[in-house]
MIMARPA-504857 format. One record per residue (C-alpha): residue in one letter; x, y, z; residue number from 0. Coordinates in steps of 0.1 Angstrom, whole numbers, plus 5000, padded with zeros to 4 digits. Last residue first. Layout:
SITE   code      u      v      w   pos
SITE      A      X      Y      Z   NUM
...
//
This chain:
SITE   code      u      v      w   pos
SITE      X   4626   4409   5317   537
SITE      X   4660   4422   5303   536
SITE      X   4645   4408   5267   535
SITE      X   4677   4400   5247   534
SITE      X   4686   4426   5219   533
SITE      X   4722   4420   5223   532
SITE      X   4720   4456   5233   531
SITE      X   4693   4455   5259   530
SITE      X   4708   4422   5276   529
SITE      X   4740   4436   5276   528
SITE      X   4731   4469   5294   527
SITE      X   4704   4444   5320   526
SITE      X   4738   4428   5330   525
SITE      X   4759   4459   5334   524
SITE      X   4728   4469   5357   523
SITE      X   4732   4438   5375   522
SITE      X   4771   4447   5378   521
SITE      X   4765   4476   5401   520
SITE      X   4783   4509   5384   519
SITE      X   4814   4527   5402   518
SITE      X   4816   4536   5372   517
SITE      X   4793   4550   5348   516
SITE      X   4782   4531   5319   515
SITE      X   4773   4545   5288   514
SITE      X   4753   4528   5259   513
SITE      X   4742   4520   5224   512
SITE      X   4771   4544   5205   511
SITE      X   4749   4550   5174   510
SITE      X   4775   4583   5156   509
SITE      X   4765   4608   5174   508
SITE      X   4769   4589   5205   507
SITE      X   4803   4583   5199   506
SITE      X   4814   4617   5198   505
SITE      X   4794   4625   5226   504
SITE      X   4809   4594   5249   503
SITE      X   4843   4600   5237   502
SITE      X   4850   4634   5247   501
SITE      X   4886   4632   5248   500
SITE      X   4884   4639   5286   499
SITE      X   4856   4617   5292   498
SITE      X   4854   4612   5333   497
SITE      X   4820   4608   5340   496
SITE      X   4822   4593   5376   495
SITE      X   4849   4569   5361   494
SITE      X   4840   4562   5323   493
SITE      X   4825   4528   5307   492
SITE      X   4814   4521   5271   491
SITE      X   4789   4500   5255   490
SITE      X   4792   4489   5220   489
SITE      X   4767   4473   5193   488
SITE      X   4780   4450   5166   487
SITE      X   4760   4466   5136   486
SITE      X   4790   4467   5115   485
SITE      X   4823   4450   5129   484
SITE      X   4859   4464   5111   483
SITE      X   4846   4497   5111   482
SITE      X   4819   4501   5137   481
SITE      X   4842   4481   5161   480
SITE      X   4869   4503   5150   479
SITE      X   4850   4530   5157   478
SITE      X   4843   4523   5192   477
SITE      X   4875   4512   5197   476
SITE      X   4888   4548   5190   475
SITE      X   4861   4563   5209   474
SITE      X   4876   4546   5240   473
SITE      X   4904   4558   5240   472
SITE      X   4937   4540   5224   471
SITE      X   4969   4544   5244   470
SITE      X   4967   4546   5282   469
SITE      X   4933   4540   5287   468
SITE      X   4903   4562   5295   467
SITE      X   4868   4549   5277   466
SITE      X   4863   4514   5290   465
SITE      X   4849   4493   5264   464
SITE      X   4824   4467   5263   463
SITE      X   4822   4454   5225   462
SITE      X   4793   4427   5218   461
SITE      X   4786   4398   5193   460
SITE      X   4816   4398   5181   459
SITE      X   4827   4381   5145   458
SITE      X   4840   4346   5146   457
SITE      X   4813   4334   5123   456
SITE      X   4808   4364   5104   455
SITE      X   4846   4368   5092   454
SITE      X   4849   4402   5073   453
SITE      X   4866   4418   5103   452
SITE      X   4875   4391   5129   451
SITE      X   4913   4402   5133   450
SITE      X   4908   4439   5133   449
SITE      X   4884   4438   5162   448
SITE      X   4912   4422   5179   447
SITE      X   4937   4444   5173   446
SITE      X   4917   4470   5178   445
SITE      X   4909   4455   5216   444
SITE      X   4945   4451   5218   443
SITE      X   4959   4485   5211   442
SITE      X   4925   4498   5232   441
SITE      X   4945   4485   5266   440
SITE      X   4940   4453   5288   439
SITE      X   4923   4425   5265   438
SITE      X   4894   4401   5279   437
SITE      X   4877   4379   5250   436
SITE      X   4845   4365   5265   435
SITE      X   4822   4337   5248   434
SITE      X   4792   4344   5270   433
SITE      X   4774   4314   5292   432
SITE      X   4763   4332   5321   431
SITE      X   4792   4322   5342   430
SITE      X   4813   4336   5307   429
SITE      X   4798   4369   5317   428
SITE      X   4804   4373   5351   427
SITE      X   4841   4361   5344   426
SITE      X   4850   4386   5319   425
SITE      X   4836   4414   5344   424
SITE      X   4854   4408   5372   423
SITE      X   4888   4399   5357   422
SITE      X   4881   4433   5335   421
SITE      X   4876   4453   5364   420
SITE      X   4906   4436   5384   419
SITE      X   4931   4442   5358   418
SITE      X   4921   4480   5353   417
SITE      X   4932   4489   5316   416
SITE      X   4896   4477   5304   415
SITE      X   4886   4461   5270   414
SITE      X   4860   4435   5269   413
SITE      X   4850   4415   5237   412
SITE      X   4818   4395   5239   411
SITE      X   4810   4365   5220   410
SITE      X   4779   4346   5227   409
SITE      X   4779   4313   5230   408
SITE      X   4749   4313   5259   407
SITE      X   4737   4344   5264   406
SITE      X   4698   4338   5256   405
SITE      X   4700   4303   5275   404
SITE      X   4714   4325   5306   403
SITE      X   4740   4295   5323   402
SITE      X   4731   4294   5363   401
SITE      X   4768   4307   5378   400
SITE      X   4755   4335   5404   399
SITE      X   4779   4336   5435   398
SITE      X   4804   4360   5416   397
SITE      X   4771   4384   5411   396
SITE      X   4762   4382   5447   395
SITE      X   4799   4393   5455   394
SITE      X   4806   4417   5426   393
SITE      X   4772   4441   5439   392
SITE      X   4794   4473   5429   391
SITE      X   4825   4472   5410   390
SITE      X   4860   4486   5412   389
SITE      X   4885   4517   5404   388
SITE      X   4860   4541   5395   387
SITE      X   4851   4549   5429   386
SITE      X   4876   4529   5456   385
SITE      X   4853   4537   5484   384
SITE      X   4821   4526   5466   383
SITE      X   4841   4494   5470   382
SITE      X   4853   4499   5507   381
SITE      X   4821   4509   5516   380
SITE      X   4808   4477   5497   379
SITE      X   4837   4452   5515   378
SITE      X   4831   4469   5551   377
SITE      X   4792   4464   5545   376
SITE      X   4799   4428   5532   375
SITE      X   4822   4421   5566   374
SITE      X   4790   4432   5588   373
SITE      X   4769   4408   5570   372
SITE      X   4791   4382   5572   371
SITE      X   4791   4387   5611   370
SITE      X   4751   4388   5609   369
SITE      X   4747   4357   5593   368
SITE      X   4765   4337   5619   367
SITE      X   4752   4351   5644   366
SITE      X   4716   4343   5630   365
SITE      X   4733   4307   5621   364
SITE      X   4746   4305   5657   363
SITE      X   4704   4310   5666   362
SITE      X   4688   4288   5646   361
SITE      X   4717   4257   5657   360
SITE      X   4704   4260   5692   359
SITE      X   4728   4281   5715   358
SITE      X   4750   4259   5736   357
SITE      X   4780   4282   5727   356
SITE      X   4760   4312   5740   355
SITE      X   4785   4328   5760   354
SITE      X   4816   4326   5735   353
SITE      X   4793   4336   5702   352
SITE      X   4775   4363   5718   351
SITE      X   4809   4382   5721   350
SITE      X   4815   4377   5690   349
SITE      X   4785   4396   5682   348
SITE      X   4786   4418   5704   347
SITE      X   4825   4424   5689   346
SITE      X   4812   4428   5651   345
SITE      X   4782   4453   5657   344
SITE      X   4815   4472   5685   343
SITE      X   4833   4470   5651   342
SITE      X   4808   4480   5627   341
SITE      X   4801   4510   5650   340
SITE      X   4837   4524   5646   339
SITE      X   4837   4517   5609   338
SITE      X   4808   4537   5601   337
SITE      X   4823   4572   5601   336
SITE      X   4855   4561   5586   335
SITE      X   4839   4548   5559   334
SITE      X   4813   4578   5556   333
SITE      X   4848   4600   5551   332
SITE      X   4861   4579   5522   331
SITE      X   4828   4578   5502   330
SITE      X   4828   4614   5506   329
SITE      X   4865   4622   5499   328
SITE      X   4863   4597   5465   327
SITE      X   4834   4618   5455   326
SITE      X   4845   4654   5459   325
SITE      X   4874   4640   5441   324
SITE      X   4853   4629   5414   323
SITE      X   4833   4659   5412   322
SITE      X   4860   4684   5414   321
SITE      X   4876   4665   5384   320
SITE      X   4846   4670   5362   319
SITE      X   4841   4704   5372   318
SITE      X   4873   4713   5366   317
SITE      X   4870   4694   5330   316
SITE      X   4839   4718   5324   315
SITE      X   4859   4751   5333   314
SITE      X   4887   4740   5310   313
SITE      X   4860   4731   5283   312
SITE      X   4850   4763   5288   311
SITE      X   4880   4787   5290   310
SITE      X   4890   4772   5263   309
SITE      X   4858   4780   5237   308
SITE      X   4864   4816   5251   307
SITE      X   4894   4816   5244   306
SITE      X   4887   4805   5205   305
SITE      X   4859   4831   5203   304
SITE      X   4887   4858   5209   303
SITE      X   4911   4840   5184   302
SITE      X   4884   4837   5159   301
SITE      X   4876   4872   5158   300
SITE      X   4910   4882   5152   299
SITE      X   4914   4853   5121   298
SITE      X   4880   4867   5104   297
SITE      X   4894   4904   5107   296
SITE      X   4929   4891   5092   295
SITE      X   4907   4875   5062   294
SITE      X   4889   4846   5055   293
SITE      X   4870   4829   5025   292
SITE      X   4902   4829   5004   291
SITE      X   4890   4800   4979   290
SITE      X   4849   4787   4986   289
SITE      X   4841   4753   5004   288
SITE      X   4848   4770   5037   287
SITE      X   4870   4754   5068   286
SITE      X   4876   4765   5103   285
SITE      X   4897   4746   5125   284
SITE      X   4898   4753   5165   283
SITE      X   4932   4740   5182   282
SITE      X   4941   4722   5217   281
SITE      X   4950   4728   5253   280
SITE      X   4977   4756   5247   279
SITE      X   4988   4771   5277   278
SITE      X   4998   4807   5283   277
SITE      X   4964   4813   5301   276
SITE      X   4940   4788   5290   275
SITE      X   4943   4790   5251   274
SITE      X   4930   4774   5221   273
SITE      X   4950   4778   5189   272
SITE      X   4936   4793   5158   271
SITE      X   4931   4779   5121   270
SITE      X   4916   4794   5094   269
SITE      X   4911   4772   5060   268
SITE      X   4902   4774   5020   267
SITE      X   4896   4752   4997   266
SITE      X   4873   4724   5017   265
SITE      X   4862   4699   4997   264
SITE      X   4854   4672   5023   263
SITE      X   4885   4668   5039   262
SITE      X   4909   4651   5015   261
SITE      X   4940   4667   5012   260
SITE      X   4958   4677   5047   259
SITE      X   4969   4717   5047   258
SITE      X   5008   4725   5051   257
SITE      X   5017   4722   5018   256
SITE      X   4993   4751   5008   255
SITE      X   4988   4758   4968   254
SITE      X   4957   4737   4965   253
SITE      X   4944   4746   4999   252
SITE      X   4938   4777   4990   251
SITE      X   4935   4807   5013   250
SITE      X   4951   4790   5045   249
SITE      X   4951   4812   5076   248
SITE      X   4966   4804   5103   247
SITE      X   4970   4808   5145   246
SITE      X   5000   4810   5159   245
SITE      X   5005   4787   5189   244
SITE      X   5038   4773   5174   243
SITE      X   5031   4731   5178   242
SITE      X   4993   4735   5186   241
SITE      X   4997   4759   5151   240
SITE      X   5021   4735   5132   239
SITE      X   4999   4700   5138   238
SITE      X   4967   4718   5130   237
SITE      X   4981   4732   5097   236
SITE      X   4993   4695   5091   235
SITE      X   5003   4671   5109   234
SITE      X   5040   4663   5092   233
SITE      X   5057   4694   5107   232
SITE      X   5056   4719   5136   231
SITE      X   5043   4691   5161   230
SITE      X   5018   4685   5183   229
SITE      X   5004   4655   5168   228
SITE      X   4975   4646   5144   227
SITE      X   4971   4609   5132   226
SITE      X   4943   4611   5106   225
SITE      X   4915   4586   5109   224
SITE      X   4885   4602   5129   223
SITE      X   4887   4627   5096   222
SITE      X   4876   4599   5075   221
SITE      X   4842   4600   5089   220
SITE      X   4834   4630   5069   219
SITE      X   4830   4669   5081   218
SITE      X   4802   4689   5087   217
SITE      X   4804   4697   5122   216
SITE      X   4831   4688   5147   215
SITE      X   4837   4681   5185   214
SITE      X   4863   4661   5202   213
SITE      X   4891   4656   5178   212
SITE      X   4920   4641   5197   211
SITE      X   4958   4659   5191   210
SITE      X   4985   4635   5200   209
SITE      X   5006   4648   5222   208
SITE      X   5013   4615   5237   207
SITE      X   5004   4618   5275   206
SITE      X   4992   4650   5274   205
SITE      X   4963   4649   5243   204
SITE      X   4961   4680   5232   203
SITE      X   4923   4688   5221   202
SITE      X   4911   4692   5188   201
SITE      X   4878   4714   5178   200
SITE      X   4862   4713   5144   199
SITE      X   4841   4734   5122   198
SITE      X   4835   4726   5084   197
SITE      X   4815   4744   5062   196
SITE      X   4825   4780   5072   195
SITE      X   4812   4820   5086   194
SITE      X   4823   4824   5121   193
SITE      X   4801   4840   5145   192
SITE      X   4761   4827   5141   191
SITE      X   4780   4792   5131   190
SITE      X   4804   4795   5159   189
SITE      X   4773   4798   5181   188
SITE      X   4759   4769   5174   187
SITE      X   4785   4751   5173   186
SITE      X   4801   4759   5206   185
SITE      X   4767   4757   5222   184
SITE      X   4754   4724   5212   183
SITE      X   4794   4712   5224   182
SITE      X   4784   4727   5262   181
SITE      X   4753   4710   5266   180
SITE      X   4767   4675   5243   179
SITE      X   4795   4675   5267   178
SITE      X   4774   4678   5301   177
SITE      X   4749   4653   5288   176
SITE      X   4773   4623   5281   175
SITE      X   4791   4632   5314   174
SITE      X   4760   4625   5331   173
SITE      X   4741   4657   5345   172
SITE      X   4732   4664   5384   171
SITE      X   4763   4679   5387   170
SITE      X   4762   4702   5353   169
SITE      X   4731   4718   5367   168
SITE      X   4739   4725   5403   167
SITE      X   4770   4740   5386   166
SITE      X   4754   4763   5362   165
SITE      X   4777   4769   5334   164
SITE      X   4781   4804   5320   163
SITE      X   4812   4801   5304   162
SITE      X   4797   4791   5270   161
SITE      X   4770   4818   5268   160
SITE      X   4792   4846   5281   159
SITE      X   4815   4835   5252   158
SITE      X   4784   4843   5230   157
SITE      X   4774   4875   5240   156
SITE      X   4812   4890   5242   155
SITE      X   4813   4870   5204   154
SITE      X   4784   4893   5199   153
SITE      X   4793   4926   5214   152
SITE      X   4828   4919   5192   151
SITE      X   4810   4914   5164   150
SITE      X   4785   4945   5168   149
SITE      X   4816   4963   5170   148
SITE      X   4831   4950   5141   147
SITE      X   4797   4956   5120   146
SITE      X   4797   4990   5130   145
SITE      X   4835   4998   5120   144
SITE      X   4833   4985   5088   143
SITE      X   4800   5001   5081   142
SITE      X   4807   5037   5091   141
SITE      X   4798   5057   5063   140
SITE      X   4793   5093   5066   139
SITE      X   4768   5112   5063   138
SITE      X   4769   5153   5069   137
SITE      X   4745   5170   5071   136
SITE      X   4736   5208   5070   135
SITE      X   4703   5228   5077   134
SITE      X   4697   5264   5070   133
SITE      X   4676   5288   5086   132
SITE      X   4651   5282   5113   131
SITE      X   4639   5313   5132   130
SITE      X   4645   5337   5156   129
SITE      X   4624   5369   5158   128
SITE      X   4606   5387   5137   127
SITE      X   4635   5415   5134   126
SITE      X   4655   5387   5122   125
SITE      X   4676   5360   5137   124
SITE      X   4690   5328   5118   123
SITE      X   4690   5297   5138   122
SITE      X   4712   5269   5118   121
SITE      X   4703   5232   5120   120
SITE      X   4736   5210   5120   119
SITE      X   4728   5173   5113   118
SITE      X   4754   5146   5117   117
SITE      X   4746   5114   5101   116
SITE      X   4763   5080   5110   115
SITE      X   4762   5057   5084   114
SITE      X   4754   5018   5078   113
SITE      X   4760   5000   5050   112
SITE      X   4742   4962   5040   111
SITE      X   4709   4968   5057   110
SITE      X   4693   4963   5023   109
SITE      X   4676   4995   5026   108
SITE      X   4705   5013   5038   107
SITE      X   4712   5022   5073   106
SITE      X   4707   5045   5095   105
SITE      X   4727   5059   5127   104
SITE      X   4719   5097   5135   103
SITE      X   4742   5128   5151   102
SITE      X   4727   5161   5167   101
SITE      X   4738   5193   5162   100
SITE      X   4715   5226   5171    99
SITE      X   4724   5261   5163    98
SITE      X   4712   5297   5170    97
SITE      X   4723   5297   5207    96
SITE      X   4693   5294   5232    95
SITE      X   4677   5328   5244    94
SITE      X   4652   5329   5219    93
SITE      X   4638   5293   5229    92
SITE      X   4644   5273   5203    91
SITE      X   4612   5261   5191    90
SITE      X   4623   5272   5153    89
SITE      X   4656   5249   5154    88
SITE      X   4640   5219   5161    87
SITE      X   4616   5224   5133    86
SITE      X   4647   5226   5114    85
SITE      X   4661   5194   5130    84
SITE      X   4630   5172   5118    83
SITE      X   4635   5187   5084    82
SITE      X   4673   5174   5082    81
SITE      X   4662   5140   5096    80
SITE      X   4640   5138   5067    79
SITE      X   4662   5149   5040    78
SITE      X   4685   5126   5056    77
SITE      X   4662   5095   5055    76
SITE      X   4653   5106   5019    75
SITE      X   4694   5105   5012    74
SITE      X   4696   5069   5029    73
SITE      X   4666   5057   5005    72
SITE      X   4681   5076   4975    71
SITE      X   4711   5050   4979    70
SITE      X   4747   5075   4982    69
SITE      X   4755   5088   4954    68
SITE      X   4746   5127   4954    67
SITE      X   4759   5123   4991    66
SITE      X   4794   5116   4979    65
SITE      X   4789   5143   4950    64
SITE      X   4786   5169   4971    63
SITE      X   4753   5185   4979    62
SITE      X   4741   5224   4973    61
SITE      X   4706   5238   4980    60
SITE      X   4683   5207   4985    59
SITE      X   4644   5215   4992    58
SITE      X   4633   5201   5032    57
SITE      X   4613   5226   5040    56
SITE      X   4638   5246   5062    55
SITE      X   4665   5245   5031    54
SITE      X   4689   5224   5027    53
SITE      X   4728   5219   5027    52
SITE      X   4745   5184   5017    51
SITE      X   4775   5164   5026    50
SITE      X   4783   5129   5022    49
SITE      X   4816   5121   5031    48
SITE      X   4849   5111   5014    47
SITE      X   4856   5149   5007    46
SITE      X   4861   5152   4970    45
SITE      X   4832   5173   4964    44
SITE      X   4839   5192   4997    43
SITE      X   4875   5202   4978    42
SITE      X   4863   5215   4950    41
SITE      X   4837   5235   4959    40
SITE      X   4864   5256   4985    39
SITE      X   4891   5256   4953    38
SITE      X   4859   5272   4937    37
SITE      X   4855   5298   4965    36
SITE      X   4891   5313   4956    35
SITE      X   4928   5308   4971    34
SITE      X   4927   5272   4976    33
SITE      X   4963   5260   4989    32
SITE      X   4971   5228   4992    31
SITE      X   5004   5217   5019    30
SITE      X   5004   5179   5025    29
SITE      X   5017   5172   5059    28
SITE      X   5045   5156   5082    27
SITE      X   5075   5166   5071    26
SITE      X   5057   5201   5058    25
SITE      X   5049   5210   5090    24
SITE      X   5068   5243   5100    23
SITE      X   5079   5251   5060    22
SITE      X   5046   5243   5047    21
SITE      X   5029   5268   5069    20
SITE      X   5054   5293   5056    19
SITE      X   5047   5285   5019    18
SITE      X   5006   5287   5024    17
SITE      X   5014   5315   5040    16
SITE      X   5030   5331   5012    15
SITE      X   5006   5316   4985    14
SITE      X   4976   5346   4992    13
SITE      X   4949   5339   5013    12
SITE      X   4921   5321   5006    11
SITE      X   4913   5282   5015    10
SITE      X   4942   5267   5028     9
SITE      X   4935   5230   5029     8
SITE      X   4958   5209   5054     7
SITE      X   4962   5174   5039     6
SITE      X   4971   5135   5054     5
SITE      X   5003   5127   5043     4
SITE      X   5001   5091   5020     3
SITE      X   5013   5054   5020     2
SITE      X   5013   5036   4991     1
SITE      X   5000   5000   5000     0
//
């Protein structure tokens, strides 16, 4: 861009001060000298407002030719306003001063410009008093700067939206619920925000720096398969700005290295990072079907909206966390509290047994009963206790090995990085006559999945899944069973909601049959499998 000096206009006057002026400010302005009343036309026709004179009634005495351009609906708006200020003018009381300025926002009929107007009525004085003379406008456009503010006021709105996050709410909502609240909101307000096709949202996974998609609209299934990392190369636009937390713009894919081919026709791309502090959690990825579809304005106001998006799914995990250590604390402070009764239950008791050892056989089995009652309510505080590390109702369910004729040689695959959960479960299910296959992490379980695909005889009847292990989530089994296994339904488990890659709404978009949320009683596992094997629970 050529840059230029803004102007000082000398209008009259001979060229001497024009020459003296130019020697004290010259370095920093345009000298022009005007010496007659058509230098004065001349410039306020090529002022870049609108400006016009009228007459009381409304009838137009001199305009520029800015305002002689402008849409005839803006110029009858200002020969309206104009009229409006000349009546002003005449109820003046005759000590006021003898002009009145006020200033207007319209717009076009289209709504696509808007202007501010500033109308100067005049008050001439005569020997009959005051009255209105003259009235001057000037319009000038203001759209750019309008349309960023009301931007800004809206991604303000909108980030409000996202943060606000009733606690009382969120507690009493699964972690399925909670994500799908807070991800409705991201979209829908990105859409109202951000013009694209394709909206996505990638979160920095710690323990590998992989990054996991966790929220996206419009784009294929094939994006589930692309191995993102924080890295400055060889991921991709998203890749380079987790990697250098600079956000990008890509205005054709075509003649960009960086973007990833293949993503549903996208030409053209903005990319920001998402922020909590100085830390970067994850990216935001913006995509349009048409070629340079964003500009530096676009990229500003996704930055803001992208902090925003942070701060909530930063506020959202707290809550998650809070609730399962507000959890763990309770269940450990109730034991603790009943553990000093238990034990004087447990010492009457033994105490019974020593002084009534001629008891009648009724009675020791009473006793009897009652001690292993006391040790079950030690075990079951001690399970609830433990949270998403164990199992409710294990014992009864252990006892339990009658063969279900409806579950008999079926195959069920279980994944779950906790040894004792999977022992537990594997076991329950092959009492009842299922075919288990019990892997520890989500490399296996794909594996495994992998293995059967095509073959309908060995195929599986059933995927249980937990959601957090320590290299494939539980979304990724999820759709490998979908993959490599159509129709074979899933269930997946979480600790007290815990979902950080968000696997639970991602999968339920996409025909996830059910969630499980430890600590969970193993009857209600039961009825799950029933229900998705299509088994009457009855």
């Amino acid at each position: 861009m050529v840059e230029t000096q803004p102007k000082i206009v000398i209008v009259g006057g001979g060229p001497q001060e024009a020459k003296e002026l130019a020697q004290l400010v010259g370095d920093r302005y345009e000298i022009v000298h005007q010496p007659d009343e058509q230098g004065v036309q001349s410039v306020l026709r090529a002022l870049g407002e609108g400006i016009c004179i009228l007459d009381p009634q409304g009838r137009m005495a001199w305009s520029n030719e800015y305002y002689n351009a402008l849409d005839e609906s803006v110029r009858r708006e200002v020969r309206s306003l104009c009229v409006q200020a000349a009546d002003s003018v005449s109820s003046l009381h005759h000590e006021a001063r003898g002009s009145l300025v006020t200033k207007h926002e319209i717009q076009n009929e289209d709504g696509t410009r808007i202007y501010d107007v500033y109308i100067t009525g005049i008050a001439e004085r005569d020997d009959d008093g005051l009255h209105a003379g003259r009235v001057a406008a000037i319009v000038r456009d203001v759209t750019l700067t309008k349309l960023a503010q009301r931007k800004m006021s809206a991604i303000d709105r909108a980030g409000f939206e996202l943060v606000r996050l009733d606690v009382d709410e969120i507690r009493e909502m699964n972690a399925m619920q909670r994500l799908q609240l807070l991800e409705n909101r991201i979209v829908r307000c990105a859409k109202e925000l951000l013009k694209f096709d394709h909206f996505a949202i990638f979160l920095i996974d710690q323990r590998d720096e992989r990054l996991r998609l966790v929220m996206q609209s419009g784009l294929p299934d094939e994006i589930q398969d692309l191995d993102l990392y924080l890295e400055n190369e060889g991921s991709g636009i998203s890749g380079h700005v987790a990697a250098t937390g600079e956000s990008y713009i890509c205005n054709d894919v075509t003649q960009d290295e960086r973007f990833l081919p293949g993503l549903g026709g996208a030409r053209s791309s903005l990319t920001v990072p998402l922020r909590v502090s100085d830390r970067i959690i994850g990216i935001m990825d913006v995509e349009s079907v048409e070629p340079g579809a964003f500009d530096e304005q676009d990229r500003m106001y996704a930055e803001i909206f992208g902090r925003y998006i942070a701060m909530a799914l930063h506020m959202l995990q707290l809550l998650v966390t809070e609730r399962t250590e507000t959890n763990l604390s309770a269940c450990d402070r109730v034991s603790g509290e009943i553990n000093e009764p238990l034990e004087d239950i447990e010492h009457e008791i033994n105490w019974l047994n020593e002084h009534e050892k001629n008891a009648d056989p009724e009675t020791r089995d009473h006793i009897k009963r009652i001690l292993i009652d006391v040790e079950s309510i030690r075990n079951r505080v001690r399970s609830v206790a433990a949270g998403p590390q164990t199992l409710l109702g294990v014992d009864k369910a252990m006892l339990e090995r009658e063969k279900d004729p409806a579950l008999i040689g079926k195959r069920i695959l279980i994944a779950d990085d906790n040894q004792k959960i999977r022992k537990i479960i594997g076991e329950v299910l092959q009492h009842r006559g299922c075919i288990t296959t019990v892997v520890s992490d989500g490399v296996e379980a794909i594996a495994e999945l992998e293995a059967v695909a095509g073959d309908a005889e060995c195929t599986f009847d059933l995927v249980i899944s937990d959601i957090q292990m320590p290299d494939r989530n539980g979304y990724e089994v999820f759709s490998s069973a979908r993959k490599n296994c159509p129709g074979v339904p899933v269930i997946l488990m979480t600790g007290f909601g815990y979902d950080p890659h968000h696997s639970i709404v991602r999968a339920s978009q996409d025909g996830l049959q059910s969630v499980l949320f430890k600590p969970f009683e193993i009857q209600l596992l039961m009825t799950q499998v029933r229900e998705a094997l299509g088994v009457d629970a009855g």
